[in-house]
N, C-alpha and C positions, 0 to 999 in steps of 0.2 A: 983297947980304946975305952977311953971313961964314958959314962952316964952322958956329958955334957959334948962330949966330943960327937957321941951318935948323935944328939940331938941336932948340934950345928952341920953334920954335914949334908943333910938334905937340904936346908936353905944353902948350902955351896951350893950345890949342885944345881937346886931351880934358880939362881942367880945367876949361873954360869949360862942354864937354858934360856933364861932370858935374857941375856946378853947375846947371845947366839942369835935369836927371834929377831931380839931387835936390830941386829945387825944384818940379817936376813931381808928385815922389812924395808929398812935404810938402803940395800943394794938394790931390792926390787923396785921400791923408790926412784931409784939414782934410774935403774933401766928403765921404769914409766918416762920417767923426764926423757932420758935419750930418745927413746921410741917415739913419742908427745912430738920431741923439736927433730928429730929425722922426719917424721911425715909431713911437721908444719914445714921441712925446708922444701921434701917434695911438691908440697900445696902450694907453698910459692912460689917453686918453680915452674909445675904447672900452667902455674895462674900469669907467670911473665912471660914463659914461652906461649900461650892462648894470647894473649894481649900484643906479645911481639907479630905472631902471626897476624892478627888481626889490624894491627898497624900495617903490616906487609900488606896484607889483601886489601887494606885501602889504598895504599899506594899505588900498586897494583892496579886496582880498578880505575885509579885518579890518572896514571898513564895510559890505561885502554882507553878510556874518556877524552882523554887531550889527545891522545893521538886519530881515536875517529872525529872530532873537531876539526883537528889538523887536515887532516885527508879532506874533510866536506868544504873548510875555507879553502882548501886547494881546487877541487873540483868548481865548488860555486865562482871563483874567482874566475878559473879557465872556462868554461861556462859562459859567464856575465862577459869576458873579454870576445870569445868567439861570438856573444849575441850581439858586442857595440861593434866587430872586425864587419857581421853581415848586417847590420844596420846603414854600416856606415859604405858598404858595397853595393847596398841595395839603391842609397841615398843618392852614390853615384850612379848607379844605372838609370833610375829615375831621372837623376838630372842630363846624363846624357841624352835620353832619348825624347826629353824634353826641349834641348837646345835641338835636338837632330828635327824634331817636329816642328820645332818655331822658325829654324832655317828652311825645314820642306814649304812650310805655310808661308812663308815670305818668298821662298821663289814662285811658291803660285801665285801669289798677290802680285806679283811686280810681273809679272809673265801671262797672267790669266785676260780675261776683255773683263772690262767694265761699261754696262751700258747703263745709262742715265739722261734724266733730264738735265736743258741747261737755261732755257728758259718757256715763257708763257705769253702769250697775248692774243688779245681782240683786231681783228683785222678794222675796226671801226670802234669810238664810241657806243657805249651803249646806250639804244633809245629806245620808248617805252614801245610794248607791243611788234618789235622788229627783230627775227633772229639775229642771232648774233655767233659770228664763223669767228671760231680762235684757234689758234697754234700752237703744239708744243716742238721744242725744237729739242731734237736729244743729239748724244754721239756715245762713240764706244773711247773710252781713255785708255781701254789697255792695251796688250801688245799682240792679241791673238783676237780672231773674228769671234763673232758670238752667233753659235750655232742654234739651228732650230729655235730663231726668235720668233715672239710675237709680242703682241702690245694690246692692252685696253686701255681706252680714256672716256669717265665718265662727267658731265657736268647737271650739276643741282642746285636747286636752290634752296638754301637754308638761312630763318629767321633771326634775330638777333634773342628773339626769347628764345629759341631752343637752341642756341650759343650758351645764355644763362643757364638753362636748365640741364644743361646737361646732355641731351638729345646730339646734337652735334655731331658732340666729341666720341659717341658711343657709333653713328653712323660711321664716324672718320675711320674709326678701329678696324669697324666689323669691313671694310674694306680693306684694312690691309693685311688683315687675315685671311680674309679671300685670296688674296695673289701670293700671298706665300705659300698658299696650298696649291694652287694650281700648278698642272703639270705643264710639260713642253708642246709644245706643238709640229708634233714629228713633220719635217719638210717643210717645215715655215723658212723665213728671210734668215739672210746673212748680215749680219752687221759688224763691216768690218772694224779696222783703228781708225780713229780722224785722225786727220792731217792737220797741224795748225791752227785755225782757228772753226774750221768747217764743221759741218752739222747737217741730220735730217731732220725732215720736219713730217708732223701727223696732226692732222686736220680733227676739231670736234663741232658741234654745235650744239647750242642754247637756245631751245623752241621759244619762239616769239610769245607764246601765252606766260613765259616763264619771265618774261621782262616784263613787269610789272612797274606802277610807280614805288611802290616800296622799295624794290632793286635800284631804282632811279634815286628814292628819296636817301639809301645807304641804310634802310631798315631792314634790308633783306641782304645775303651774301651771294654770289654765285662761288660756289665750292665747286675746281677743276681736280679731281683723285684718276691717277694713271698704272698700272702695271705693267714693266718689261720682264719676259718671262725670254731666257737663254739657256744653253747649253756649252759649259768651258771648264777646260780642266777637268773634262770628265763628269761632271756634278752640273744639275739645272740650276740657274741663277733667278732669282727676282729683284726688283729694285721699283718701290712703292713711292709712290710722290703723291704730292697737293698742295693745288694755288688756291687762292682764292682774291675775289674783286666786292668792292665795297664802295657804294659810290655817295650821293651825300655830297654837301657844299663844302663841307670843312673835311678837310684832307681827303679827297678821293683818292683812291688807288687810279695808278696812271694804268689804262686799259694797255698801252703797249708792253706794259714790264708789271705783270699781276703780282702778287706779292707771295709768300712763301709762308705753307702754314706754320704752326705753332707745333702741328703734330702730323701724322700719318706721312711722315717721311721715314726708307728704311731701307736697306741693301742689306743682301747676303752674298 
């Protein structure tokens, strides 16, 4: 081998190593990339299967969700139905036993005594200074006697200022509060049904100091207030009434047929 020949074949040689190298680097290269895009397919996979699941478990959750909806509109619905089913049972029991109590209450009404006034009057004119005897005439209308009766009948005199004022009206009251409180009168009268047109009668009087000319002149009232106190149907009854007479040139009350108040009328 020549001078020239040793000389070139070391550059063969580190030509050849370097070709080698680079060919070395070029494959470890080529395997980075493989490696690089294998783990990025794993990454992506990964990252699709996290995502796909994660779609799932919304899903998932989106059907546990509708389906306890589901269940609660079912319940609430059978629920709200069984509360309008007893409403509406209730509504009927209620009105049954409300027709059954309006039917009981009207055969006691049509069955029980009724006892009441039926009229009023002065056995005379009245003249100043002279008592004065008047009449109430009552009956029973219903169809059974009225047990352990009794009766009051008061008469007063009251002015036409305390008609204005007010006074009156508050006397008229507080009596017939009075007899609706009052009790029975254990072994009092019987009062049975009228017959036709018949009646009893119960006497009062009006002290002669109380006929005045003011009562004569129509500036004064005579106010006649009565309580019948019974026993029918089981239950004590009252029945509260008041006449009154007003005398005066222009329009007297006719002393035979007294007139009928405005107030302190009242049955139970």
């Amino acid at each position: 081998m020549t001078l020239k020949e040793q000389w070139r074949h070391p550059a063969h040689i580190q030509k050849q190593k370097n070709a080698e190298r680079k060919e070395r680097e070029r494959q470890q290269h080529n395997d980075h990339i493989q490696i690089v895009t294998a783990l990025n397919r794993i990454s992506d996979q990964l990252a699709a299967d996290e995502q796909q699941e994660s779609r799932d478990h919304r899903k998932r959750a989106c059907r546990e969700w509708m389906t306890i909806i589901l269940i609660f509109a079912t319940v609430t619905t059978a629920g709200i139905g069984d509360w309008i089913f007893y409403l509406t049972m209730r509504d009927a029991r209620i009105a049954s036993a409300n027709q059954h109590s309006d039917s009981t209450s009207v055969m006691i009404a049509d069955s029980r005594a009724w006892v009441g006034p039926v009229d009023s009057n002065f056995r005379s004119p009245p003249v100043k200074d002279q008592e004065i005897i008047g009449i109430i005439l009552y009956h029973n209308t219903g169809r059974e006697p009225g047990q352990n009766s009794a009766h009051d009948v008061v008469a007063y005199i009251g002015s036409v200022a305390d008609d204005n004022s007010g006074k009156l009206t508050s006397k008229i009251n507080q009596y017939v509060t009075n007899c609706l409180a009052a009790p029975e009168h254990v072994g009092g009268e019987v009062i049975y049904p009228s017959t036709g047109f018949s009646s009893m009668t119960t006497e009062f009087q009006v002290p002669k100091e109380d006929v005045t000319q003011d009562v004569i002149d129509g500036k004064a009232y005579i106010v006649v207030q009565g309580c019948f106190i019974y026993r029918t149907a089981g239950k004590v009854r009252h029945s509260a009434f008041c006449y009154y007479y007003r005398g005066g040139k222009e329009n007297p009350t006719d002393f035979q047929h007294l007139n009928d108040c405005p107030l302190g009328n009242y049955a139970n």
